[in-house]
DOMIFI-221979 format. One line per 10 residues: their letters; for each residue x negated, y negated, z negated of C-alpha. Coordinates in steps of 0.1 Angstrom, whole numbers, plus 2048, in hexadecimal, padded with zeros to 3 digits. Layout:
N
A = X:Y:Z  ...
END
This chain:
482
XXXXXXXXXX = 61B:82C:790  5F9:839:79C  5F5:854:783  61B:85F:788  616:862:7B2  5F5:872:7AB  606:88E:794  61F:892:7AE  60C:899:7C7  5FD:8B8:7B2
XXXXXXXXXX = 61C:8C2:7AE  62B:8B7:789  64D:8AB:78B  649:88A:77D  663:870:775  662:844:76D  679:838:75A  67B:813:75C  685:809:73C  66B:81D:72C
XXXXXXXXXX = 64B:80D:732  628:81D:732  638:843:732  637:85F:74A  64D:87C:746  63D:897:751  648:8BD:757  62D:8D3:74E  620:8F1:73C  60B:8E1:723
XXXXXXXXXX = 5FA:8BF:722  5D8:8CE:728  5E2:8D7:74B  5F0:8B2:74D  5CF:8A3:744  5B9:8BB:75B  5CF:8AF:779  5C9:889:773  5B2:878:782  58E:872:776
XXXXXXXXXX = 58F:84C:77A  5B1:850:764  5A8:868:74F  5AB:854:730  5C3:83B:73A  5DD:858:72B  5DB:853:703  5F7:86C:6F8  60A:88A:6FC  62F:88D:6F1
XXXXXXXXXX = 63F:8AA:6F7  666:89D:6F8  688:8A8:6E9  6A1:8BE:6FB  6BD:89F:6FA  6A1:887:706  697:8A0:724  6BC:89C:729  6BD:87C:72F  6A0:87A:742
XXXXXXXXXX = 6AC:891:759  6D1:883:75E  6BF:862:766  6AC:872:785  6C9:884:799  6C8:87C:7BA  6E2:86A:7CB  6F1:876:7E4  6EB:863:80A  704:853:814
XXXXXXXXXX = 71A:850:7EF  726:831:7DA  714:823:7BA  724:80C:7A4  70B:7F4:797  709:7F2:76F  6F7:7D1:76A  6EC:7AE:775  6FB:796:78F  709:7B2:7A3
XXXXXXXXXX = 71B:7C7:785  735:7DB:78F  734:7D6:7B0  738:7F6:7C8  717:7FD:7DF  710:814:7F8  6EF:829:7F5  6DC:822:811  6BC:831:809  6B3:848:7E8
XXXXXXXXXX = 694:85A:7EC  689:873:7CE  669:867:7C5  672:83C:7C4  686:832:79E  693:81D:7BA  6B2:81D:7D2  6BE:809:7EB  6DE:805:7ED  6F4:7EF:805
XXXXXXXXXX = 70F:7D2:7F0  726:7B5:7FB  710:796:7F2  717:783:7DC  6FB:768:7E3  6F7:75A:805  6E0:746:818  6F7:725:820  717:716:809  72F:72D:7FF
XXXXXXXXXX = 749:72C:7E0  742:734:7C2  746:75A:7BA  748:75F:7DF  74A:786:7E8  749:78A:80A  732:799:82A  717:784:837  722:76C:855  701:769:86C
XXXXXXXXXX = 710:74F:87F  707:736:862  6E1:740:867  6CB:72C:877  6C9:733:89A  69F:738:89B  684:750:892  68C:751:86B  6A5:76C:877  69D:78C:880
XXXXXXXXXX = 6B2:7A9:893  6AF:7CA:87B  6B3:7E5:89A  6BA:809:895  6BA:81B:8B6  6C2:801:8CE  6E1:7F2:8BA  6D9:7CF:8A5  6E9:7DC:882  6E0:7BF:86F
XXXXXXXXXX = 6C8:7A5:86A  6AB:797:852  6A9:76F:843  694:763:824  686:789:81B  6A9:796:814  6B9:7B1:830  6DE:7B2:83E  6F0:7CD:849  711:7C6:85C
XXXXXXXXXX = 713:7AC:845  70F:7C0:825  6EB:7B7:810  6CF:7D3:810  6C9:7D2:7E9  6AE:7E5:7D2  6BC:7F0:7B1  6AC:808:79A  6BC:82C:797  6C8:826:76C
XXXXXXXXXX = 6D6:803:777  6EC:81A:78D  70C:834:787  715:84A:7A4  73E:848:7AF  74D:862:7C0  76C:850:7CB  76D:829:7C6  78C:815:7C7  796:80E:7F1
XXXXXXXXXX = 796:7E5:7E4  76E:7EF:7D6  765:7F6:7F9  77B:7DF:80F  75B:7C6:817  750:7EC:824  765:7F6:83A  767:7D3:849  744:7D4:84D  744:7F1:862
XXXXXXXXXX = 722:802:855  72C:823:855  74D:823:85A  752:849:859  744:84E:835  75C:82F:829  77B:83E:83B  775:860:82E  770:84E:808  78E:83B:80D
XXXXXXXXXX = 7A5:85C:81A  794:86F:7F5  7A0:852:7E4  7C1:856:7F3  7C6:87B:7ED  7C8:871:7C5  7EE:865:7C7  7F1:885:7DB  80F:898:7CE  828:8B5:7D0
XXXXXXXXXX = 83E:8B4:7EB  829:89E:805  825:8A8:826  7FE:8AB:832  7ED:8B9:852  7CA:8CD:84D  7B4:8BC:85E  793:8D9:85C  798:901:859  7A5:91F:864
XXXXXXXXXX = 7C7:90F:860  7BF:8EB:875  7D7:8D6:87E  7F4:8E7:86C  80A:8D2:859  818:8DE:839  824:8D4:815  813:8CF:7F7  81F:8E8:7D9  803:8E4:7BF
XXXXXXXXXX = 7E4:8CF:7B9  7C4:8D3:7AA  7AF:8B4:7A7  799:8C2:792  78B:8DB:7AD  799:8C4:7CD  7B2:8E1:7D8  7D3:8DF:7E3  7ED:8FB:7E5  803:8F4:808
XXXXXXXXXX = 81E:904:817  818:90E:838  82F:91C:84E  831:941:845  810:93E:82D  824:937:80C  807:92A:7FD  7E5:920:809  7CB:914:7F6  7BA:8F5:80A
XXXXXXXXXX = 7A0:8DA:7FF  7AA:8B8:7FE  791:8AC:810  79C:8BD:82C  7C0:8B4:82A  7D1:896:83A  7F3:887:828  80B:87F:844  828:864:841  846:862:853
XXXXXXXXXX = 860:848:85C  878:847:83D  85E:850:828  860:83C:804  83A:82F:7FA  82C:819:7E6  80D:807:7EF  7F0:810:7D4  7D0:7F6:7E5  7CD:7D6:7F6
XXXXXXXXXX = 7E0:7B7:7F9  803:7C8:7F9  7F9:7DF:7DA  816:7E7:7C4  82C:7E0:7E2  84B:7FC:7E6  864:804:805  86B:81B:823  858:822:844  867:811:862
XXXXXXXXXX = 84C:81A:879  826:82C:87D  80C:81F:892  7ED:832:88B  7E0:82F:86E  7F6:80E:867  81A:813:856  833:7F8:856  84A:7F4:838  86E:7E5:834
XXXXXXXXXX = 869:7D8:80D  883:7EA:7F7  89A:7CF:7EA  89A:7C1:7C9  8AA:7D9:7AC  8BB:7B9:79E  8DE:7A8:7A9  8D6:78C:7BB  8E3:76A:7B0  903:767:7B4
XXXXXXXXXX = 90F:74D:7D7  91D:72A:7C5  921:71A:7E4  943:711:7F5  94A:722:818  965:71F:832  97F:73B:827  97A:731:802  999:72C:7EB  992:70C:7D7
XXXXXXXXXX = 9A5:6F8:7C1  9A1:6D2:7BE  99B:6C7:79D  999:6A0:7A0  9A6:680:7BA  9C7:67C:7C9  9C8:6A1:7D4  9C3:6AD:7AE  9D7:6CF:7A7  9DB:6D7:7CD
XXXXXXXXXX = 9CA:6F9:7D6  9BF:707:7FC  9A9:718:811  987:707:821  98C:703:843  96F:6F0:84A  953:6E7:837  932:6DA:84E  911:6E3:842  902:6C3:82A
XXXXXXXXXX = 924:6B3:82C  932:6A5:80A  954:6A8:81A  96D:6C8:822  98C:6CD:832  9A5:6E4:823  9C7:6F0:82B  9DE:6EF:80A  9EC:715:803  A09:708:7EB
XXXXXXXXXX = A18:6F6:803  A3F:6F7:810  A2D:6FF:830  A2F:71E:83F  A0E:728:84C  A1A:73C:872  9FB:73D:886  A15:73C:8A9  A1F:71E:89C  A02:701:897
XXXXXXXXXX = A1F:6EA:88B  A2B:6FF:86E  A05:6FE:85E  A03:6EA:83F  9EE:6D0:843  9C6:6C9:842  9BF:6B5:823  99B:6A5:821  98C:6A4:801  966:6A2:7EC
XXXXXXXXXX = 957:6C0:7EB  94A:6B5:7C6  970:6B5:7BC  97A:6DA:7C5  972:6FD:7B5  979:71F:7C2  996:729:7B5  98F:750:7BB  978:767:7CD  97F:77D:7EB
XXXXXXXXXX = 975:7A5:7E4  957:7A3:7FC  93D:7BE:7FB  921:7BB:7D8  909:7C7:7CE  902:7E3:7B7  8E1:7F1:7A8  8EE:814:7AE  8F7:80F:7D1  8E7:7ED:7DC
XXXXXXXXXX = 8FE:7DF:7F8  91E:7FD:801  91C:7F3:827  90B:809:843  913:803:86A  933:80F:878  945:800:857  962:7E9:861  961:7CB:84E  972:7A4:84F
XXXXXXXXXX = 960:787:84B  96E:776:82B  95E:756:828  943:73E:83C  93E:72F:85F  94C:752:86E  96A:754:858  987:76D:862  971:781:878  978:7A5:87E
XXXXXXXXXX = 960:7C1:88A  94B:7E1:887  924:7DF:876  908:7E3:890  8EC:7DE:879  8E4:7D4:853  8C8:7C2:848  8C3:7C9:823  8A4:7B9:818  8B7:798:824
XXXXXXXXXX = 8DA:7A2:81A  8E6:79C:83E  8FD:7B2:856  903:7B1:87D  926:7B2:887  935:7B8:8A6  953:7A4:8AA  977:7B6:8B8  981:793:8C5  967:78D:8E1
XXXXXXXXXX = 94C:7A6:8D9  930:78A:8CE  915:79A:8B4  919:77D:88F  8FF:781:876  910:77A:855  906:780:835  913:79F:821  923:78F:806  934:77C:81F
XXXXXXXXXX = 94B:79A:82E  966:7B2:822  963:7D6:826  984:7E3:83B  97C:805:842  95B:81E:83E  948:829:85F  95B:84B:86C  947:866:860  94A:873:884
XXXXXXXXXX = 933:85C:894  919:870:87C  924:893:892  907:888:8AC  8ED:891:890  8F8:8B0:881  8DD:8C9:889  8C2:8AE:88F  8A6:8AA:876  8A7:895:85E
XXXXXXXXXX = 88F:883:83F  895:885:81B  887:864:80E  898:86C:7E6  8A2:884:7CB  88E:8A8:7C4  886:8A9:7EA  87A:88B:7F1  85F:88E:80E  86B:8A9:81C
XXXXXXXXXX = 87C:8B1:842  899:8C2:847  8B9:8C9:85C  8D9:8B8:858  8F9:8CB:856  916:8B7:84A  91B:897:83B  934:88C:821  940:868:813  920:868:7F9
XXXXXXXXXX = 910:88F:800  906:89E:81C  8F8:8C1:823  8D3:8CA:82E  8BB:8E3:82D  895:8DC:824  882:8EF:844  87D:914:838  894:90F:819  8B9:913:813
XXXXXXXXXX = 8D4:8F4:81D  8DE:8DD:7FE  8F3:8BE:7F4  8E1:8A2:7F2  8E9:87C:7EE  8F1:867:812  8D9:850:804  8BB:867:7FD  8BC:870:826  8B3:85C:847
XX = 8B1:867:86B  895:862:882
END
């Protein structure tokens, strides 16, 4: 190490390779001048000269690029392998670098295999510990010879044992951006991670340029150079760097979460606080199990006891009960609801000894369609608690297969599930007349991202037209309002 620092400082780019031990490579004109430059109490301590290959000087080179500062390093070996580090420190002349990493040790109990950020309030609470202060902020702290930063250990690793990684994964650096060391280098690493599921069609805003702040649309990528082509107004096609391009979501948007605990996770946006988006989950693309259970409204049939043959509809059936109350429908009575007297009669009977005898046509469920209902759909309620209801849809709840219905007979709001009602009539298509003009959001088909104006709307098509393109049909289901 003395003979390299020594040739440095006359001016010989010298590198130490620490898996090669004993050598020096050393750039130079010829290994005379080497030996002149050495000094006399280490004159001999050099034995040979090799002059190397081009594929070894190669290597020798590629193993000394400089790191960037700030930049990530994944590290290839030992107890830390593969785990993502921050380079905190990587000066020229050290084989050395210091880089900042999760730990993965600690100084008190922990799980085993453990990954997580320091917690200082399990230190001891004397001297042992010591502030680390840069400027007049306390950044970290130092306990048993190893340094915390923010939680994250200070860790010396050798430049081979290290490969430089332009963009890690956002779950590599999570411990990272908790930490809060840096936070503008991790945020700016996790937005370039991002722009990789950038594609055609998305809407983005420039965030640096001569064109700041303009929002646009994405026509073409280039990863390979980090250039975008947008659409921009006017400007048909501008070329922009990714880095300085922000992709912007709106409510209706269809995404799919690619990191974190939700990864994998599809559905629409419902609402954007900042940087936070909140999803409704698209429902499942399978029918749901059908609904075996008996409800009031049912027509059953009983199939055993001293009622055996007789067939009716449920008329009261308490939850848990193993007992229901039917009214027979093949009875010499004459069912006249002016007339209580007239009614056939209730018959009581185990609920173990009936079947449904047939189904009512309530609203299913289709893998093309999901659930046909939308509010301002009339619809009956065909069987449970709220049987014979009437009244117009306020609200649908997919994800739970539920609907709110506003009842014609006192104006109450029931919550009823949808396979529990009968569809009597589809919302007027006038009630959509408030809308026509107004912007709208293609969340499907060719167009999906884009903005555009609403001009008519059909049973299943309606007419738009994509800002700065010419209207077209598209589905009713590809297209929400704000």
């Amino acid at each position: 190490q003395y003979i390299a620092e020594h040739l440095q400082s006359k001016g010989f780019p010298v590198t130490v390779l620490a898996w090669v031990l004993g050598q020096l490579y050393v750039v130079s004109d010829s290994p005379k001048m080497i030996s002149a430059s050495l000094p006399p109490s280490h004159s001999l301590s050099v034995r040979d000269y090799q002059r190397i290959s081009e594929e070894e000087r190669e290597a020798v080179e590629r193993s000394n690029i400089k790191l960037p500062q700030p930049s990530w390093v994944r590290i290839k070996h030992g107890k830390y392998k593969d785990a993502i580090a921050y380079v905190f420190d990587s000066e020229q002349s050290n084989p050395s670098v210091e880089v900042l990493v999760p730990p993965r040790d600690f100084p008190y109990p922990m799980p085993k295999g453990s990954v997580a950020l320091l917690d200082r309030s399990h230190l001891p609470k004397d001297n042992t510990v010591a502030d680390i202060i840069h400027g007049e902020e306390i950044v970290g702290c130092s306990y048993r010879g190893a340094k915390y930063f923010k939680g994250l250990l200070l860790k010396n690793c050798h430049r081979h044992l290290l490969e430089y990684v332009a963009s890690p994964h956002i779950d590599d650096i999570r411990l990272h951006l908790q930490s809060g060391w840096d936070t503008s280098f991790v945020k700016k690493s996790i937005v370039a991670f991002s722009m990789q599921f950038l594609r055609a069609g998305d809407a983005v805003r420039v965030i640096k340029g001569a064109v700041c702040s303009e929002i646009g649309t994405v026509l073409s990528i280039d990863h390979t150079i980090g250039s975008a082509c947008l659409e921009l107004g006017d400007l048909v096609e501008t070329e922009v760097r990714l880095e300085d391009l922000e992709r912007i979501f709106y409510v209706g948007d269809t995404v799919r979460v690619v990191a974190g605990a939700y990864l994998g996770l599809e559905g629409h946006v419902i609402e954007i606080s900042g940087d936070i988006l909140h999803l409704c989950q698209d429902i499942s693309k399978e029918e749901p199990p059908p609904d075996e259970s008996i409800q009031v409204g049912d027509h059953i049939k009983v199939l055993a006891g001293e009622h055996m043959g007789k067939c009716g509809i449920v008329s009261w059936f308490p939850a848990g009960a193993t007992q229901l109350w039917f009214r027979e429908t093949n009875s010499i009575f004459i069912e006249d609801e002016a007339d209580y007297s007239l009614r056939p009669p209730v018959i009581h009977v185990t609920a173990t000894f009936v079947q449904r005898s047939h189904l009512p046509q309530t609203i299913t469920y289709t893998t093309e369609r999901g659930y046909d209902v939308r509010p301002g759909d009339v619809v009956s309620v065909a069987r449970g608690p709220e049987y014979q209801m009437k009244g117009v849809v306020q609200s649908v709840d997919f994800p739970n297969a539920r609907l709110t219905i506003l009842s014609e007979s006192d104006q109450s709001l029931i919550d009823v599930p949808i396979r529990f009602v009968v569809k009597l009539r589809n919302a007027p298509l006038d009630s959509f007349r408030k809308i026509i003009n107004d912007e709208v959001f293609l969340i499907g088909g060719d167009r999906k991202g884009f903005r555009a104006t609403l001009y008519s709307v059909g049973e299943e098509n309606c007419i738009v037209a994509p800002h700065g393109q010419a209207r077209i049909r598209v589905k009713c289901k590809d297209v929400v309002t704000k």
